[in-house]
Backbone bond lengths (Angstrom), bond angles and torsions (degrees), N, CA, C in turn:
res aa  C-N    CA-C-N  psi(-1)  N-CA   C-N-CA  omega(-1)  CA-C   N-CA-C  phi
1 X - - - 1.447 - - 1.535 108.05 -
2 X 1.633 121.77 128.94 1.478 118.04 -172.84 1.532 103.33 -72.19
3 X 1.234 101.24 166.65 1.823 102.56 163.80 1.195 125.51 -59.16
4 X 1.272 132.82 139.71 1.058 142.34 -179.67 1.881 103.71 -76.47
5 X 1.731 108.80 -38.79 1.473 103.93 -160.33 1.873 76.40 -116.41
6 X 1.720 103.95 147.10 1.423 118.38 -143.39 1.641 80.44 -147.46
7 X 1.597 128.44 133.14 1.224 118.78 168.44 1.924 101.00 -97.72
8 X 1.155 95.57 172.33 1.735 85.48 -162.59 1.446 83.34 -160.42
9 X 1.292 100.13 144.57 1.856 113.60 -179.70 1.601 124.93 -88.39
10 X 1.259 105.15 31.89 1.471 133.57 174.10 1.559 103.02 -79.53
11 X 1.686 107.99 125.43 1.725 107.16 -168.70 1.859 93.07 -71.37
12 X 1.775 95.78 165.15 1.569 104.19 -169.97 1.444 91.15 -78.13
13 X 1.397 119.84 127.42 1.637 114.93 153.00 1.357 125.38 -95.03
14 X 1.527 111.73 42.22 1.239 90.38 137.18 1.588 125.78 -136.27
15 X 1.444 97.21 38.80 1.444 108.06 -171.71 1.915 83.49 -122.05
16 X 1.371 119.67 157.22 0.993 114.82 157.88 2.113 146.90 -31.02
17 X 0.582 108.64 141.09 1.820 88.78 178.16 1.040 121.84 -91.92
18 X 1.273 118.13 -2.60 1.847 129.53 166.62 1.577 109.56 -80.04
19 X 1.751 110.01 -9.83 1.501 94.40 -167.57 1.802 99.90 -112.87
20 X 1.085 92.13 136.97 2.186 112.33 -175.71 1.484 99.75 -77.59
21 X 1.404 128.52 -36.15 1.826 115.63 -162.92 1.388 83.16 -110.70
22 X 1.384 145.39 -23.15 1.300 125.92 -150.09 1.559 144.63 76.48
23 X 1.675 102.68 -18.13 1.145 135.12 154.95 1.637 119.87 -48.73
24 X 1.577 97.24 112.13 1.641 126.69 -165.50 1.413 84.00 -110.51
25 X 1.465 90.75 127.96 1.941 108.73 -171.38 1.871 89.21 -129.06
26 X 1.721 106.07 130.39 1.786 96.67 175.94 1.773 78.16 -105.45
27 X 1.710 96.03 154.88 1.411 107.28 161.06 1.607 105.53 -145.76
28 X 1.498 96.75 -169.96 1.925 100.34 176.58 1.722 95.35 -173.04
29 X 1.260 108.59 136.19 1.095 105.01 155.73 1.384 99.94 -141.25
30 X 1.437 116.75 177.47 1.264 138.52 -146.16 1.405 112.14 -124.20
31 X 1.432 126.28 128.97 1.995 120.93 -168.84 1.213 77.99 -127.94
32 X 1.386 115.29 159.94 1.914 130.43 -166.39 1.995 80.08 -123.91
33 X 1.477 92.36 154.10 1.404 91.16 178.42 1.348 95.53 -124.07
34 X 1.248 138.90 104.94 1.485 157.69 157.83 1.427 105.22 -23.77
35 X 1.241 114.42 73.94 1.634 118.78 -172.36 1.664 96.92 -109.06
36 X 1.479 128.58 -42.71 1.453 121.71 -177.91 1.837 100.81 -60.21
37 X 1.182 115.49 -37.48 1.487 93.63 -178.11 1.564 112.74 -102.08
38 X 0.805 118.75 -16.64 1.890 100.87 150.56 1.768 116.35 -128.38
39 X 1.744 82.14 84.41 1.914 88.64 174.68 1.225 112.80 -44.06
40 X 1.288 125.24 -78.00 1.612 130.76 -166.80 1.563 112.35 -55.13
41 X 1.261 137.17 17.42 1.293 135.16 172.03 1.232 118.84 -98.88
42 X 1.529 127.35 105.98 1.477 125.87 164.40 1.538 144.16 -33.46
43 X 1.626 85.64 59.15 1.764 72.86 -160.13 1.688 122.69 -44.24
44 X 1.251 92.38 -52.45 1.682 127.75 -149.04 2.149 83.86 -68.81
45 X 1.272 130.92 -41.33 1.281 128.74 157.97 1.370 112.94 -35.99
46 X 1.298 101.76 -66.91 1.814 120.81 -164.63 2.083 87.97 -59.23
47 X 0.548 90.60 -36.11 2.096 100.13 -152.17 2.106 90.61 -68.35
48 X 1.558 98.09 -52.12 1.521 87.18 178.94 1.732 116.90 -93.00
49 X 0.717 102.23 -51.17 1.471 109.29 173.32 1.682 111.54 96.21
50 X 1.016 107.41 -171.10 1.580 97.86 -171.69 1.718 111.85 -69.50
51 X 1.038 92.93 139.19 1.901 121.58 -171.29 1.645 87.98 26.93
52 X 1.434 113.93 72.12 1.340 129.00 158.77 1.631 102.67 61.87
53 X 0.689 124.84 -29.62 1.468 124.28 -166.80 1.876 113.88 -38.63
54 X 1.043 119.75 -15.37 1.486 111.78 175.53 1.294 102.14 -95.44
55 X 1.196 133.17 -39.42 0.910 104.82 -162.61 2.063 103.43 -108.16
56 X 1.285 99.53 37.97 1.690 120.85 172.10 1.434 90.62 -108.72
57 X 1.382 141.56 -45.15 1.681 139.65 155.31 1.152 103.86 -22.04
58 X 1.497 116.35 -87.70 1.479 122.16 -163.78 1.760 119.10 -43.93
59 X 1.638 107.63 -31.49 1.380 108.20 -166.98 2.167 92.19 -79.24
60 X 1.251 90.06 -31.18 1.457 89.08 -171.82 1.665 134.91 -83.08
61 X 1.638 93.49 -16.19 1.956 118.23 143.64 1.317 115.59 -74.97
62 X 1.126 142.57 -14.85 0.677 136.10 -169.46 1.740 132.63 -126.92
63 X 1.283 109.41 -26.04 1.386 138.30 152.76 1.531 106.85 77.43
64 X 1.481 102.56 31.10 1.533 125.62 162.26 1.782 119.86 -116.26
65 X 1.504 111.09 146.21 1.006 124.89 177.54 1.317 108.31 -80.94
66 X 1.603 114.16 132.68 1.416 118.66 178.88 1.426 123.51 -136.29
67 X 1.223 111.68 129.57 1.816 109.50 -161.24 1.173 112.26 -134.72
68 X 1.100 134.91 154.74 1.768 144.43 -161.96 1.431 97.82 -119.17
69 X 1.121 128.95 119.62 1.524 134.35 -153.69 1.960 95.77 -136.86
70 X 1.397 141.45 157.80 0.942 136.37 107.87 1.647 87.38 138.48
71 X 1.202 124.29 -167.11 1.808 136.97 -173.38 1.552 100.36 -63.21
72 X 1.275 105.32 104.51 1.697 112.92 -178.78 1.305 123.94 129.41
73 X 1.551 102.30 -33.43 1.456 129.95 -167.07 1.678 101.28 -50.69
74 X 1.655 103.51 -48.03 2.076 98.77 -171.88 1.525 105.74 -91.52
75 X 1.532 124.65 144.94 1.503 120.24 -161.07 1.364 103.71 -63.17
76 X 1.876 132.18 -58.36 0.909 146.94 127.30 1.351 136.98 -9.97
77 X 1.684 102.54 76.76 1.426 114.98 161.57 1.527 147.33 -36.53
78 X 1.255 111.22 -22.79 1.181 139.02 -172.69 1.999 99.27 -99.80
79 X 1.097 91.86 -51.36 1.818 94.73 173.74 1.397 104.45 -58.31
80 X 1.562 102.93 -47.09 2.108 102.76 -171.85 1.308 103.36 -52.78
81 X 1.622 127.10 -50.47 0.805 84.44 -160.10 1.737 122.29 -115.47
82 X 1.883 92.70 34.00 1.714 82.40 170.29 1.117 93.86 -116.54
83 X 1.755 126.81 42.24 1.745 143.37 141.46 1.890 109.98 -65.99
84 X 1.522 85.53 -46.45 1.772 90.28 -155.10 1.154 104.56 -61.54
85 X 1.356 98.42 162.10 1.748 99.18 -161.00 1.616 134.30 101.87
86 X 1.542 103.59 -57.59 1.312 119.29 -135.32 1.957 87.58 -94.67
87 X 1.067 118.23 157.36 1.414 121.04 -141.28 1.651 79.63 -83.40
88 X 1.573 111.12 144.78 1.752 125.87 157.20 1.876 83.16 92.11
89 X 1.104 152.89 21.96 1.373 175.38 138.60 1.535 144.70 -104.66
90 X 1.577 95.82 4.78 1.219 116.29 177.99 1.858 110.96 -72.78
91 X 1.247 130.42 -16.86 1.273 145.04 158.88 1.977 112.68 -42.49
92 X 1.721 89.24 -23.62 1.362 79.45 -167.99 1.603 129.45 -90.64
93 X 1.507 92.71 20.28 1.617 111.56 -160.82 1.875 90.36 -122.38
94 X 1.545 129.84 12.72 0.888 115.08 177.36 1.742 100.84 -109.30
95 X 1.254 119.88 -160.40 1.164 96.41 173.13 1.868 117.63 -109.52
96 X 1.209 142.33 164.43 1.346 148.73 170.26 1.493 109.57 -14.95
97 X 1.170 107.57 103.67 1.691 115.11 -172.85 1.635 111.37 -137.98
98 X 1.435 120.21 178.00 1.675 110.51 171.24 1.801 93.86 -143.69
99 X 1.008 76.13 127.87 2.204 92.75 178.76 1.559 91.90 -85.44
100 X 1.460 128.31 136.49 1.558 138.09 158.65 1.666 110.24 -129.01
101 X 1.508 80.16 108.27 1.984 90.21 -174.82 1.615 106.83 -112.24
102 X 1.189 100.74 157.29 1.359 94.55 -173.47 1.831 93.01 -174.06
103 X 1.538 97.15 141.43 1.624 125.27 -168.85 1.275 110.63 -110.04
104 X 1.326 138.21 60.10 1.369 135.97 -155.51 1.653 99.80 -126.61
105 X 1.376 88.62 154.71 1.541 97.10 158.64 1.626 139.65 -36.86
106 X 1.221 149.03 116.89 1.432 151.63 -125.32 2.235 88.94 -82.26
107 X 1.174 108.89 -41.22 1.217 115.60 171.24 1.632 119.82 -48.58
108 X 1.059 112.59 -38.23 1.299 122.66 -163.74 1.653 121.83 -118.83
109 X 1.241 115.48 -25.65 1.771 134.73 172.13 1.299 82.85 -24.80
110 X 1.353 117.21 -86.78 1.630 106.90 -123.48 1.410 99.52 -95.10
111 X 1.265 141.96 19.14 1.483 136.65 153.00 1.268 122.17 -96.50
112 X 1.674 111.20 -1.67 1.351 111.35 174.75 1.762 95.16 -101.23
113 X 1.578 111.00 -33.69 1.582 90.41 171.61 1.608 120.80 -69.50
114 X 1.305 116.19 -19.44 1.826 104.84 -174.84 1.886 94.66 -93.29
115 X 1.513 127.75 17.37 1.302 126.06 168.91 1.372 104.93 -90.90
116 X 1.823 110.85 -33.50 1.446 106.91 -179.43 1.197 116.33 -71.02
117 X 1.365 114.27 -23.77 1.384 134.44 -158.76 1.431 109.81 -48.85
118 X 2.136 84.06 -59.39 1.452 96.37 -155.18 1.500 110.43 -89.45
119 X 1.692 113.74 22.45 1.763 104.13 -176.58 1.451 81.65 -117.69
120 X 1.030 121.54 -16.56 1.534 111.20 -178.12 1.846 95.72 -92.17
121 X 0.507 129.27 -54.48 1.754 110.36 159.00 1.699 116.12 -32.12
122 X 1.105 91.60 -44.57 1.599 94.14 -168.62 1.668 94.88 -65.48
123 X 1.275 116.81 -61.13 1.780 119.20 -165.56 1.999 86.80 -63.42
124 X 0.807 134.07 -37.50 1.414 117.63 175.85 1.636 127.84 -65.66
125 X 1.384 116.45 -20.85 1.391 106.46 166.13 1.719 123.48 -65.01
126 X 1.047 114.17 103.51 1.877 108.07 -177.40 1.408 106.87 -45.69
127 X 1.306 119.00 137.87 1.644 121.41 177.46 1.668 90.27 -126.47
128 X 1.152 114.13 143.45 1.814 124.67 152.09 1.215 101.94 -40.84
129 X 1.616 91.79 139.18 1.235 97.52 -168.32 1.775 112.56 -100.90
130 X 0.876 93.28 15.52 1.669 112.75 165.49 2.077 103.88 -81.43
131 X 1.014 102.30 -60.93 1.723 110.94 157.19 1.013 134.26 -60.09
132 X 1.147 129.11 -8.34 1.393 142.72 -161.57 1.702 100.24 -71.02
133 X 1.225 143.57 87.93 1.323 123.65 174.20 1.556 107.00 -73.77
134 X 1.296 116.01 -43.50 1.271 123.03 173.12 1.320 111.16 -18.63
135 X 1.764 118.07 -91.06 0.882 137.63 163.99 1.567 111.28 -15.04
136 X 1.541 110.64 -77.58 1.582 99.49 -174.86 1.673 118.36 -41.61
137 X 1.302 109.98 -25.65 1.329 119.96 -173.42 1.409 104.45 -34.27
138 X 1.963 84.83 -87.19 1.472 93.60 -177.85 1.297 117.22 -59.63
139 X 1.050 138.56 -50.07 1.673 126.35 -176.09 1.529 106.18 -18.24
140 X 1.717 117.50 -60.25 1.219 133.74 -156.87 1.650 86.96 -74.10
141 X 1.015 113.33 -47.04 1.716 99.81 -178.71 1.531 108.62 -58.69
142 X 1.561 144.23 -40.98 0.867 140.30 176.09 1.525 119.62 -47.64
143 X 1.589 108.59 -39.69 1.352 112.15 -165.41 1.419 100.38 -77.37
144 X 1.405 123.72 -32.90 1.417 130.50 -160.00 2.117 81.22 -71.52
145 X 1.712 126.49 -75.12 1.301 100.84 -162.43 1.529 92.88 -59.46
146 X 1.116 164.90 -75.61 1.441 158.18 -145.37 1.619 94.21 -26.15
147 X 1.298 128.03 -45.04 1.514 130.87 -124.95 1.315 121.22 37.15
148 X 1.461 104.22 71.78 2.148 100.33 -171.24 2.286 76.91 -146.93
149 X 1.163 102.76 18.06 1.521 99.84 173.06 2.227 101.94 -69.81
150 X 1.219 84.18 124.19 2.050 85.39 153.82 1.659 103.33 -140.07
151 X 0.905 100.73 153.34 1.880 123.89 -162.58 1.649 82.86 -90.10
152 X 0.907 91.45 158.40 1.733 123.22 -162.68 1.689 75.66 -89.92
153 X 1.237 137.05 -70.83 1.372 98.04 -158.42 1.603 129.27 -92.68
154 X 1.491 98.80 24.46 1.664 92.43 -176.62 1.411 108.23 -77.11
155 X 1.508 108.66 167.03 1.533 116.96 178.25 1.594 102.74 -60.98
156 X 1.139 132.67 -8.15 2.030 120.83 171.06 1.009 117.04 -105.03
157 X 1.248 127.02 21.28 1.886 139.53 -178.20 1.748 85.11 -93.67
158 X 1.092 125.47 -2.61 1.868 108.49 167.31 1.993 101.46 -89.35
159 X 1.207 101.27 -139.12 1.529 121.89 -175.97 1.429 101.96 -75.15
160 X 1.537 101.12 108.12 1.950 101.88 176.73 2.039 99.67 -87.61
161 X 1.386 111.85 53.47 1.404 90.87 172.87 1.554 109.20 -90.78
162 X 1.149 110.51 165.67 1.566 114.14 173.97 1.455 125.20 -87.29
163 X 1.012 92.92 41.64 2.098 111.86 -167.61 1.525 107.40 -143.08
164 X 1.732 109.75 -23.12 1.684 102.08 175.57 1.191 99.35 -109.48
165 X 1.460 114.87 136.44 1.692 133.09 -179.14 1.985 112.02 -141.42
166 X 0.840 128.90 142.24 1.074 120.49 -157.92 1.317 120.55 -49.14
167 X 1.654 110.85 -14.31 1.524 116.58 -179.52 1.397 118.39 -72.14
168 X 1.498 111.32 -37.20 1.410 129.37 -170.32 1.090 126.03 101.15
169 X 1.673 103.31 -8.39 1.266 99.39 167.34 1.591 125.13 -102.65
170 X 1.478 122.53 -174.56 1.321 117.50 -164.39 1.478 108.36 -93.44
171 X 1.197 111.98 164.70 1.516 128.71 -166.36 1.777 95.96 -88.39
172 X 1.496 120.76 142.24 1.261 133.16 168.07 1.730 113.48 -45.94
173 X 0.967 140.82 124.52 0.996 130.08 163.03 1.715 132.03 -54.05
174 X 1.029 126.36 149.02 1.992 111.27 -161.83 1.462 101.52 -127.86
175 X 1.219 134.07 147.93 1.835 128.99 178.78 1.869 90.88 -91.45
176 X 1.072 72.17 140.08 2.132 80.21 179.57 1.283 114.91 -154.47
């Protein structure tokens, strides 16, 4: 009687298809966020971006988990710090850091962690914020989910007051 179970050179689906041994490697390494030498800079803003979405990019180029850990990390000051202490919160007594973990194939781990590395380096250098393209990025991404986006060249990209109209003169006043 033949075998019923037959090996067959069909890749495993449920291991990745980029990976040859199948070998699932977890790692983490650790980026310091340069907060003592530029206090007043948003990192942890710059780092997620509007309703997280930048930094949901990076995990999703990159196919690593990435987290903002340490004094600063919760928006809510008052929450941080009746966190500290309290067990699975012990991060919060170190200083402003980002954990990047990632469960990947033994082939591939560690070039997708020094890929996270180096854009999260990149969003960590402070730029003027006159230069900032970054920044404008998201802003403009904010306005687009807000719906409060206007295109640079429509006729209302000047003064949106409710008193200038193309005539010059002022708008009626309304009871409301």
């Amino acid at each position: 009687m033949p075998s019923l179970i037959q090996s067959s050179p069909t890749p495993n689906w449920l291991s990745p298809q980029s990976s040859s041994s199948g070998l699932l490697v977890k790692k983490t390494i650790r980026v310091d966020i340069p907060v003592e030498t530029f206090p007043n800079f948003n990192f942890v803003g710059r780092l997620l971006g509007p309703r997280g979405n930048s930094l949901k990019r990076v995990e999703a180029n990159t196919e690593c988990r990435v987290l903002i850990r340490g004094r600063g990390s919760i928006k809510d000051t008052a929450r941080e710090e009746m966190m500290r202490g309290k067990p699975g919160y012990e991060h919060l007594n170190e200083p402003l850091h980002i954990l990047v973990e990632a469960e990947l194939p033994a082939e591939i781990i560690d070039a997708r962690l020094m890929q996270a590395r180096e854009i999260l380096e990149d969003l960590l250098r402070p730029v003027e914020e006159s230069h900032d393209f970054y920044k404008k990025q998201q802003l403009r991404e904010l306005a687009m989910i807000n719906g409060t986006l206007r295109e640079e060249d429509s006729p209302m990209s000047g003064s949106v007051s409710p008193f200038n109209n193309s005539l010059g003169m002022k708008r009626a006043k309304t009871r409301g």
